[in-house]
C-alpha positions as CSV (number, residue, x, y, z in Angstrom):
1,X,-39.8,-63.1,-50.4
2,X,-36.2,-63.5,-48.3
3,X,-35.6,-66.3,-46.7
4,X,-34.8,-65.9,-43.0
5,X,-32.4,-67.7,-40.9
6,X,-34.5,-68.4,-37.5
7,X,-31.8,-69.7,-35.5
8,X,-30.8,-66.2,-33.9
9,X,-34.7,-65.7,-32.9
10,X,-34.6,-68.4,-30.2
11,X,-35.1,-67.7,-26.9
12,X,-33.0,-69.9,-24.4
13,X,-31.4,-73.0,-26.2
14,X,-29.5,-74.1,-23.8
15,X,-26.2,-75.4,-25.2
16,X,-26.2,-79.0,-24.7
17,X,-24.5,-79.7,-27.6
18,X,-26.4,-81.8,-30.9
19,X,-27.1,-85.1,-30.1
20,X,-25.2,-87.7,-32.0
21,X,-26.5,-89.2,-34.8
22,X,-26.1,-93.3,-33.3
23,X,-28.4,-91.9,-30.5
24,X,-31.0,-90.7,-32.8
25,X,-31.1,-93.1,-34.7
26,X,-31.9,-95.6,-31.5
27,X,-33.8,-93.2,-30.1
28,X,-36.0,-93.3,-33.2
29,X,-36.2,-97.0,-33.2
30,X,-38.0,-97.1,-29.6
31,X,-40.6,-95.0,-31.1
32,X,-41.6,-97.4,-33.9
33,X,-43.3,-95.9,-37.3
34,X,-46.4,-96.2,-39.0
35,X,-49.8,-95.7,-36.7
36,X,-52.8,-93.3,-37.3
37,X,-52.3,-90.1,-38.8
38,X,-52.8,-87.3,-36.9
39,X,-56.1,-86.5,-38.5
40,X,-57.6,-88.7,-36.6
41,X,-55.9,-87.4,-33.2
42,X,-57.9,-86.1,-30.4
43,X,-55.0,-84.8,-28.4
44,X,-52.6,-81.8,-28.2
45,X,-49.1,-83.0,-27.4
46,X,-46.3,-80.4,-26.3
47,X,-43.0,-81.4,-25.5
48,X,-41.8,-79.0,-23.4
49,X,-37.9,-77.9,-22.8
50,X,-38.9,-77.3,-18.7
51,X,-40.8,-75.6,-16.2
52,X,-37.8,-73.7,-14.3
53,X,-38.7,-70.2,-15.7
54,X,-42.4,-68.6,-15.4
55,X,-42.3,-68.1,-18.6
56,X,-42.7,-71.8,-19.5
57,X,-44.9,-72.5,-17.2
58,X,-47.0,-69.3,-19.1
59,X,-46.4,-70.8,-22.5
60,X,-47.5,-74.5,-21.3
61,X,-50.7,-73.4,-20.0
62,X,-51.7,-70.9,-23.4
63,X,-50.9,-74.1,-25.5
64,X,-53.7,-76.2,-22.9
65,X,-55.9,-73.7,-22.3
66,X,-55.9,-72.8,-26.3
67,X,-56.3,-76.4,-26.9
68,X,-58.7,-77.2,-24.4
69,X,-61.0,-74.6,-25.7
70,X,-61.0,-76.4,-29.1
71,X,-62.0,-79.3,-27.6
72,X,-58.7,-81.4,-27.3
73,X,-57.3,-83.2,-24.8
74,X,-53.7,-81.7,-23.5
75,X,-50.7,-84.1,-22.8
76,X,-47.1,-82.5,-21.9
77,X,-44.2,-83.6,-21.0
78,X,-41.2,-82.0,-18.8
79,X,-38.0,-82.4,-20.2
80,X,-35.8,-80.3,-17.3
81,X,-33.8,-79.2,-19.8
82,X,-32.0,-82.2,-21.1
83,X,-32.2,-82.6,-24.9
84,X,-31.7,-86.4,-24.8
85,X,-35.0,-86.7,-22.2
86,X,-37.2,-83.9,-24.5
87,X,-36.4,-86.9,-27.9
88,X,-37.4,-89.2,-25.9
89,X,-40.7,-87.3,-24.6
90,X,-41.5,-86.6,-28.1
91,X,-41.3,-89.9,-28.9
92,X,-43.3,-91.2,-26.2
93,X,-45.9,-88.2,-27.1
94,X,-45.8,-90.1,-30.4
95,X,-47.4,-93.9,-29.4
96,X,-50.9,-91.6,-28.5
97,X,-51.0,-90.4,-32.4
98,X,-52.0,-86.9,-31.2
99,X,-53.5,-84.5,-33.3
100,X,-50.6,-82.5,-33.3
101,X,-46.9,-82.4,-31.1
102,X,-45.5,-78.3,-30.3
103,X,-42.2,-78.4,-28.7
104,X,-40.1,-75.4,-27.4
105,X,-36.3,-77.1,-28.3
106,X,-33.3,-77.3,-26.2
107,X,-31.1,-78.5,-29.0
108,X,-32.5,-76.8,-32.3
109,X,-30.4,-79.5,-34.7
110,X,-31.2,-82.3,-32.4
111,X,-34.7,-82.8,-33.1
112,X,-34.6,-83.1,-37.0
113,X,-35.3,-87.0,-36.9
114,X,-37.8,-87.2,-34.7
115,X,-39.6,-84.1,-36.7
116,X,-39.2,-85.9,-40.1
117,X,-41.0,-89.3,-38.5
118,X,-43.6,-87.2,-37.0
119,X,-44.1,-85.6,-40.5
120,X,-44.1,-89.2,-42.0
121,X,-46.7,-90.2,-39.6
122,X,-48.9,-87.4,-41.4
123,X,-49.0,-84.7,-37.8
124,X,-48.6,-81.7,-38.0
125,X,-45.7,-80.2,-35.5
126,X,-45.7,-77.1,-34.4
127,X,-41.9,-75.1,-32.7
128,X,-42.8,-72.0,-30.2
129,X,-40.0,-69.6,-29.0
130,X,-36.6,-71.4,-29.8
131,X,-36.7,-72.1,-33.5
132,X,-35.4,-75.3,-35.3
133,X,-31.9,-75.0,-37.7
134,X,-32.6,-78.5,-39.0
135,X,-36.0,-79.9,-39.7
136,X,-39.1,-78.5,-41.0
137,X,-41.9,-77.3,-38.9
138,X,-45.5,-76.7,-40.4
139,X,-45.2,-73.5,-38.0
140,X,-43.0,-71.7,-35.9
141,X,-43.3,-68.5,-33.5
142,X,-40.6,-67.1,-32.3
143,X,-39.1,-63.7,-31.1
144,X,-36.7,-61.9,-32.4
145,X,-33.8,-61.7,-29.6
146,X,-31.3,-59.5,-31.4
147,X,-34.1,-56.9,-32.1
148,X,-34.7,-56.9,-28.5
149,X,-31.1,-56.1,-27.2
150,X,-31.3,-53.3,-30.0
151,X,-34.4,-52.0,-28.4
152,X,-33.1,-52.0,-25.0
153,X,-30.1,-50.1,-25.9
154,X,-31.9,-47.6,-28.1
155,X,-34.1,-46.7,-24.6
156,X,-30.7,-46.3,-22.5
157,X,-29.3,-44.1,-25.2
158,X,-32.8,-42.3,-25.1
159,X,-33.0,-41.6,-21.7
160,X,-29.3,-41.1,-21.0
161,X,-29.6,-37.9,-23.7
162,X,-32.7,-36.9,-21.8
163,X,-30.8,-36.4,-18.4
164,X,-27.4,-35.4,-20.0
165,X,-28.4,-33.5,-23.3
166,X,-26.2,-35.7,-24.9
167,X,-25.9,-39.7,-25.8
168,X,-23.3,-40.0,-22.5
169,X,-22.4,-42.2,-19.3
170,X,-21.4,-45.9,-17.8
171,X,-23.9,-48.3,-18.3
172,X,-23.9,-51.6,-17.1
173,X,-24.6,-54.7,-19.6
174,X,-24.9,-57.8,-16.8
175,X,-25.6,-60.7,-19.4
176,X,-26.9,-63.9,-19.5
177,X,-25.0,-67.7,-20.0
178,X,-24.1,-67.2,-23.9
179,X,-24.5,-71.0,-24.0
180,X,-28.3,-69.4,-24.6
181,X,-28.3,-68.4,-28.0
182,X,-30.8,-66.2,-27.0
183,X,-29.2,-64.4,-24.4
184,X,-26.0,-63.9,-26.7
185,X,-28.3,-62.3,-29.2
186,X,-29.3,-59.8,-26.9
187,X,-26.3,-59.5,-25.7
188,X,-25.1,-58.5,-29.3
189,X,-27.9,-56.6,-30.5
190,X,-27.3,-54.6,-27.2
191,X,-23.8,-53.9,-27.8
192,X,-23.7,-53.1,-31.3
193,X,-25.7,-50.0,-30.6
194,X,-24.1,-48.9,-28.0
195,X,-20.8,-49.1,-30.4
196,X,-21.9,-46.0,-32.0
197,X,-21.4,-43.7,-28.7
198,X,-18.1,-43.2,-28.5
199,X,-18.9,-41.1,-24.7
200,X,-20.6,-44.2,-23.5
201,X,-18.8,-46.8,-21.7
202,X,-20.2,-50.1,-21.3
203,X,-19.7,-52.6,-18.8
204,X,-20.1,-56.1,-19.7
205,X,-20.1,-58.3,-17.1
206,X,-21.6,-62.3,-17.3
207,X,-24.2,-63.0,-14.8
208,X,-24.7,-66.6,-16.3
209,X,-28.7,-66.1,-15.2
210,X,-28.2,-66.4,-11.7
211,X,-30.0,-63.7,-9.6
212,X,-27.7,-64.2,-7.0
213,X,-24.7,-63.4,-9.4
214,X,-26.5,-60.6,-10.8
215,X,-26.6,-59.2,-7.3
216,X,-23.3,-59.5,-6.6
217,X,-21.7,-58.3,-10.0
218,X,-24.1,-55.4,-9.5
219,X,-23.1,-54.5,-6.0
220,X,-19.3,-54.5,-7.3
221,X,-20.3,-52.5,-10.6
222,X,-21.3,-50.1,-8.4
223,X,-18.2,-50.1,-6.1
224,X,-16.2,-49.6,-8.6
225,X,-18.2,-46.5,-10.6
226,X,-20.4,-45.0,-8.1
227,X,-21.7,-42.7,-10.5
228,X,-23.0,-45.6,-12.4
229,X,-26.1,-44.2,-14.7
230,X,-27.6,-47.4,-16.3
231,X,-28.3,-51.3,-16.3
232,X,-29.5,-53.6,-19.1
233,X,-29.9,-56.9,-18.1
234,X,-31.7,-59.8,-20.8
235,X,-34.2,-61.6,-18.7
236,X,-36.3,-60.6,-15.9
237,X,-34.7,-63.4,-14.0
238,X,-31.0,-61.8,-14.1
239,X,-33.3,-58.0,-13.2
240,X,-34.4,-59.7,-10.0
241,X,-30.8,-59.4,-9.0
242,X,-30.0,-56.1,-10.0
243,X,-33.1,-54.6,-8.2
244,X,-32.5,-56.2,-5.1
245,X,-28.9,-54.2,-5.2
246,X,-30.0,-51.1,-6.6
247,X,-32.9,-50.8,-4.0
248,X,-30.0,-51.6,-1.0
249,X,-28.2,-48.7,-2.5
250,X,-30.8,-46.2,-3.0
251,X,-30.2,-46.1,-6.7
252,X,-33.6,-46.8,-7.9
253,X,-37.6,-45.6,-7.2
254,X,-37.5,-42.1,-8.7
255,X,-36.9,-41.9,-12.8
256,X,-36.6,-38.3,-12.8
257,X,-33.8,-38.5,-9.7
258,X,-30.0,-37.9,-10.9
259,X,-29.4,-40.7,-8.3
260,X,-31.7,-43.3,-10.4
261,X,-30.3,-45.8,-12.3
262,X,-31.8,-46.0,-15.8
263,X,-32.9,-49.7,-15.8
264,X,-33.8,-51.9,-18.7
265,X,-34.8,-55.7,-18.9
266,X,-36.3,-57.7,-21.6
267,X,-39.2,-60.7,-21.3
268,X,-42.3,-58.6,-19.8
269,X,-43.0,-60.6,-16.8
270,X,-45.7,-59.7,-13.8
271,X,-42.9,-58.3,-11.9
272,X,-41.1,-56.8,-14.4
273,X,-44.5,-54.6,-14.6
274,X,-45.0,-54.0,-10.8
275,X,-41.2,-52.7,-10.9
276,X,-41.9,-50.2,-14.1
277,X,-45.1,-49.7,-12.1
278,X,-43.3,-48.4,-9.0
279,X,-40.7,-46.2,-11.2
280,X,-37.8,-48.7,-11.0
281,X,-37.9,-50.1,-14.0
282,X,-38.0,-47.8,-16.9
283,X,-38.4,-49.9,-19.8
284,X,-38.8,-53.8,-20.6
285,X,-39.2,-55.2,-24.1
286,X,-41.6,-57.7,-24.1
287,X,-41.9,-61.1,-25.5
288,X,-45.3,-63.1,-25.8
289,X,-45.4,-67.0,-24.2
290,X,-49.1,-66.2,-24.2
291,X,-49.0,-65.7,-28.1
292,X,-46.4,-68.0,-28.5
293,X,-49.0,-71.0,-27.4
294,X,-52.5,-70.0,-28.5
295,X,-51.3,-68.2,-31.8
296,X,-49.3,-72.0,-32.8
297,X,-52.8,-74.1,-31.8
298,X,-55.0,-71.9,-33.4
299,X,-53.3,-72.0,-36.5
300,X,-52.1,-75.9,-37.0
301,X,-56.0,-76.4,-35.8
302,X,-56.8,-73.8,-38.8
303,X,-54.4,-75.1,-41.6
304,X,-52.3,-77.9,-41.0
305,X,-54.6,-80.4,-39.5
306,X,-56.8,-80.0,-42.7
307,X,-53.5,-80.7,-44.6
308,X,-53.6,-76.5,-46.0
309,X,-50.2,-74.7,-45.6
310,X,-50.2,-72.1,-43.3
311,X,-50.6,-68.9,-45.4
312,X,-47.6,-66.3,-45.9
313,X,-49.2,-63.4,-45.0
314,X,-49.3,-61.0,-41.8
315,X,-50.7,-62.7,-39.1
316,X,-53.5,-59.7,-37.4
317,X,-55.0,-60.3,-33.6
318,X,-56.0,-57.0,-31.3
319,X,-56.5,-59.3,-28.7
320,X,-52.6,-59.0,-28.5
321,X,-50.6,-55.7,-27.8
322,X,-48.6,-55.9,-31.0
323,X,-51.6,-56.5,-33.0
324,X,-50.2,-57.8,-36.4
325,X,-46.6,-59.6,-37.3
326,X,-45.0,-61.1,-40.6
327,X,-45.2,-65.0,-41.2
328,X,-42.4,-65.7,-43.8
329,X,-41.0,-68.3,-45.2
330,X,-37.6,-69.9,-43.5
331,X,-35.9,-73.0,-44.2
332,X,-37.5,-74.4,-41.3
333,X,-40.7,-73.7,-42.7
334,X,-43.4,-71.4,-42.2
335,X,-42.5,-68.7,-39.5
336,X,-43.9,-66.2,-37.6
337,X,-42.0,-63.3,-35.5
338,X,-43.8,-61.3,-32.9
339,X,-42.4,-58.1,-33.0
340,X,-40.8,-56.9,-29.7
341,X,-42.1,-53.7,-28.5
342,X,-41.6,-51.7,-25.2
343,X,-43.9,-51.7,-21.8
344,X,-43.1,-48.5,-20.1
345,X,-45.1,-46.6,-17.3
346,X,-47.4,-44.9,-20.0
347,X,-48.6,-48.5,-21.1
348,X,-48.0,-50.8,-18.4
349,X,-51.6,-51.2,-17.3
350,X,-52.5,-52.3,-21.1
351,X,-55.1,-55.1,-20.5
352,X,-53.4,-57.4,-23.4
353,X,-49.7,-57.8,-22.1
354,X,-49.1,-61.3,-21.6
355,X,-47.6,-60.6,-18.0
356,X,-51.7,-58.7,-17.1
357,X,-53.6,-61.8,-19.3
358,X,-52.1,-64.4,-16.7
359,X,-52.4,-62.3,-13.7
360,X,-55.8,-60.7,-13.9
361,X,-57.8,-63.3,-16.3
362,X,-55.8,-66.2,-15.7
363,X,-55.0,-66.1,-11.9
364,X,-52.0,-66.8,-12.4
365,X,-48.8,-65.6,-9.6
366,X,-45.3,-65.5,-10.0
């Protein structure tokens, strides 16, 4: 079997830049070594990145509520998105000798010490959403983020042929910060497609993830080509902007309307679905923070605590939309990437997409 690189399936790793190798090593040194292994752990820890997108705040709680229902204890930490605080939060997560530590990285390189003294210590870690590029996990689960921007542009160029007869028009591409390597992937995997229709123009323009921005570079997108016929943008946070423009402008609301601009978005989210929902939206490609958390528990519980490898075979759930998905080996270990797939008006209402789990079961409100 191929290895696989996983560093282009992260999600948002911030660039913060790899922390230096004096600070690890101190870092290190505050945690201490030896201590029980994590056999003997009654405790989940997760070290998260931060809580400043719902869709952390959805992962954190499938990681507790996954572990709760196996009958650990749950510890997190916030980190706020500083890669110096989330080394030191692992650490600290350490001194308990949890059963296991899950972490969603800022700084994928960054982490390798403390992930080799966890491994000493005999617990199992777990990486969700933003894989490692140096360290070993016993699992990962990740997303494939250049697969995504594919997906997204293969829709536009669907439904741009559908109103024109032909693959035709000005679209929009309002990025995301490509500090976030996952952002650039979609970025990339967005614009590679579109590369191969020479009678569609594409306008890239950075929106760094700020709805404001996105607002603003959509209102002067649209100056400037009135006729505008599509958007893509990478995260439901960046869409939020766009939407609020496109409504203003009486742009959006009716797919089937000339008028309409053909929207796209990736993540999924609860409002991504009420927007697809009420027709402005057409497509989002969704990514799983539900999956993410109780897929990585449920397996470390399975194998790794019991000191078994994590099998390399397809990983199969119908509790999930996608149903089944590869685990391969990587040089960061085991890995396991959800494949993307598209929520549209003739699914949207599907019981098992993450953004319907955490708003009808879980309670949950963005």
């Amino acid at each position: 079997m191929s290895k696989k690189t996983p560093h282009q399936l992260s999600r948002r790793a911030f660039g913060l830049g790899t922390l230096s190798a004096a600070t690890l090593t101190a870092l290190a040194a505050c945690a201490g070594g030896g201590g029980a292994g994590g056999s003997g752990g009654t405790t989940v820890a997760f070290a998260n990145k931060g809580m400043n997108f719902f869709f952390f705040v959805v992962q954190n709680e499938a990681i507790k509520r996954k572990s709760e229902e196996l009958d650990y204890q749950y510890k997190t930490t916030d980190a706020n998105q500083d890669a110096g605080q989330q080394f030191n939060d692992w650490n600290s997560l350490l001194v308990s000798s949890p059963a296991f530590v899950i972490a969603d990285p800022i700084d994928s390189k960054g982490l390798e010490t403390v992930v080799k003294q966890t491994a000493g210590r005999d617990i199992p870690v777990g990486i969700v959403d933003t894989p490692l590029t140096k360290g070993v996990a016993d699992f990962t689960i990740a997303f494939d983020n250049y697969r995504g921007g594919e997906m997204a542009a293969e829709k536009t160029v669907e439904l741009l042929k559908k109103r024109y007869g032909r693959e035709k028009g000005t679209v929009l591409n309002a990025y995301g910060a490509l500090s976030s390597s996952a952002w650039s992937g979609r970025k990339k995997g967005f614009e590679d497609v579109m590369k191969k229709y020479p009678d569609i123009e594409v306008l890239s323009r950075p929106t760094d993830g700020d709805e404001t921005k996105a607002k603003s570079v959509a209102g002067a997108t649209l100056s400037e080509f009135p006729t505008l016929d599509a958007a893509h943008s990478p995260s439901d946070a960046i869409t939020r902007g766009l939407v609020t423009t496109l409504k203003s402008e009486g742009r959006t609301g009716d797919p089937d309307a000339k008028d309409h601009v053909i929207l796209t978005s990736i993540d999924g989210e609860p409002q991504a679905l009420d927007w697809i929902r009420a027709g402005v939206l057409d497509a989002s490609v969704s990514q799983d923070p539900v999956a993410y958390g109780e897929v990585c528990v449920e397996l470390l519980h399975k194998y790794s605590l019991k000191g078994e490898d994590i099998p390399l075979e397809p990983y199969e759930n119908k509790d999930y939309y996608w149903e089944k998905a590869p685990i391969e080996k990587t040089d960061q270990g085991p890995t396991c990437v959800i494949p993307p797939f598209f929520i549209t008006a003739d699914n949207v209402d599907d019981k098992r997409h993450w953004a319907n789990v955490v708003t009808n079961d879980w309670g949950m409100q963005q």
